[in-house]
Every structure is written in C-alpha cells, then in structure tokens.
C-alpha positions in Angstrom: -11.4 -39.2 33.8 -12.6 -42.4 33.9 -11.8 -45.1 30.8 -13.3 -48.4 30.0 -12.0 -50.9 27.9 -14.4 -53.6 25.6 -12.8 -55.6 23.1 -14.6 -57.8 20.3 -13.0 -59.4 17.4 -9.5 -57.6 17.8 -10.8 -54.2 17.9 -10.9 -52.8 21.4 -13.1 -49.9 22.1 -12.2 -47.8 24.5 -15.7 -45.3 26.4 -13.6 -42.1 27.7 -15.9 -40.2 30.7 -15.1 -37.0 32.2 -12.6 -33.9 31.0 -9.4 -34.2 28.7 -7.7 -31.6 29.1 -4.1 -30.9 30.4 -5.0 -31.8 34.0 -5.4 -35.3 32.8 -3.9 -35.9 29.5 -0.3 -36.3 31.1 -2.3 -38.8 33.7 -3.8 -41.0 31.1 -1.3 -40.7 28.3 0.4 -44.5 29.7 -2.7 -45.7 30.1 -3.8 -44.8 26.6 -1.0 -45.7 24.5 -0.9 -49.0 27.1 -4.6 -49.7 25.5 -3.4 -49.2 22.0 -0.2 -51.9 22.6 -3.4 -54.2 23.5 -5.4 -53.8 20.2 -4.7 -56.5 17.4 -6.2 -54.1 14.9 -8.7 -51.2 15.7 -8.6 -48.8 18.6 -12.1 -47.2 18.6 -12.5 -44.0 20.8 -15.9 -43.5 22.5 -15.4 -39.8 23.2 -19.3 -39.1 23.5 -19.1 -38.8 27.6 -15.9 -36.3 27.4 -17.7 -33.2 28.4 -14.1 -31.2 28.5 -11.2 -31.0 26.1 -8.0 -28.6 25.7 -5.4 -28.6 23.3 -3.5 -30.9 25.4 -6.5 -33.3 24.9 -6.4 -32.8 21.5 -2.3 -33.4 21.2 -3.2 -37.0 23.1 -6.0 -37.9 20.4 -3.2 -37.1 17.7 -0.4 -39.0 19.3 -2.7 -42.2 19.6 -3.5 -41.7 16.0 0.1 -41.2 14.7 1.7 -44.3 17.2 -1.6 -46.3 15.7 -0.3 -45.9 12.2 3.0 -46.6 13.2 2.3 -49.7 14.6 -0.5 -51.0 11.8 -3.3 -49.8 13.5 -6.1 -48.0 13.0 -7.6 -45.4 15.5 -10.8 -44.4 15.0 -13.7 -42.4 16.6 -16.6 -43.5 17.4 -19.3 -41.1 18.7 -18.1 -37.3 19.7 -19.7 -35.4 22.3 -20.7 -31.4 21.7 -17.1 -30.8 23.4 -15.0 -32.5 21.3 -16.8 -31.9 18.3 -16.5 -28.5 18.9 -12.8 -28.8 19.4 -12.5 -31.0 16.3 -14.5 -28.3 14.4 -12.5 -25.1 15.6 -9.2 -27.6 14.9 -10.8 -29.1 11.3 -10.0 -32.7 12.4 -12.3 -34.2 11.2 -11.1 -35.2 8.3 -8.3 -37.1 10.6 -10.7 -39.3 12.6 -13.1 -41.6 11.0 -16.4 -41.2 12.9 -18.5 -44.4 13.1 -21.6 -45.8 15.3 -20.2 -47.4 19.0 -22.6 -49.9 18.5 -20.6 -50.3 15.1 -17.8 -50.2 16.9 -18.3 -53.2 19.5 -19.4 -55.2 16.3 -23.2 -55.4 17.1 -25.8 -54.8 14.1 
C-alpha cells in the first residue's frame, strides 16, 4: 500500500493506494499514527484508491479516529472507494466518518 501525504492550511490529507487489510495494517499502522502526530488540525483520508479492506483495515481507520480525538483532532474521510464503502456499509460507519470532496479536502474551490 502505497500513502501520500499533502498538507494545506494545517490539514494534511493523506491519498491511501492499494489493499488494507491485515497484511498491511500492522505495516502501516506507525506510519499512520506518525501522519496524524504531523497534523495541526485535520487528518483527511483519501481512501478512494483502496481497492481492498479487512477488518483489520477497518480497526486501523477506528484507531486513527479515536487517537485523533484524543489529541484534538479531527479525522475525516474524504472520498471512499466501492471497497471501503462496502465495508463501511456492512460495518454502519458511516455515521463515524465525515465524508467530504478531496478537492474540499486540499482546500481548493
């Protein structure tokens, strides 16, 4: 899985690419909650290139969004691709991640 990092304005969006699923959540879990130490105010997820996620995927999106509000933060989401949304539907979590635009995200109009 591949991650890339864009910050603007103290939110840092962060584009995900590739699966999430237990044979990389334990690999990327520093580098994730490394990414949310580096945000000032907003994390934003691009998930929209994940084309795989488990419930060990799933357990990483909620520990980002429980250390985020423990530190101040806000996590968000900020596109979904049909894997994850299908994952967030069988799971009904949506109502745990805001969804929003990435071009929202990165600040542009």
């Amino acid at each position: 899985m591949e991650l890339k990092h864009t910050e603007h304005n103290g939110n840092l969006l962060l584009s995900l690419n590739g699966g999430l699923t237990i044979f990389q959540a334990a690999e990327r879990k520093p580098e994730l909650l490394h990414a949310l130490a580096q945000a000032s105010r907003t994390l934003s997820l691009d998930l929209s290139r994940v084309d795989e996620i488990d419930t060990a995927g799933i357990q990483l999106l909620l520990l980002l969004k429980r250390e985020a509000a423990r530190n101040g933060l806000q996590l968000e989401v900020a596109a979904y691709s049909p894997a994850v949304l299908a994952a967030f539907d069988l799971l009904q979590l949506h109502s745990l991640f805001d969804a929003e635009t990435v071009s929202l995200a990165e600040g542009a109009s």
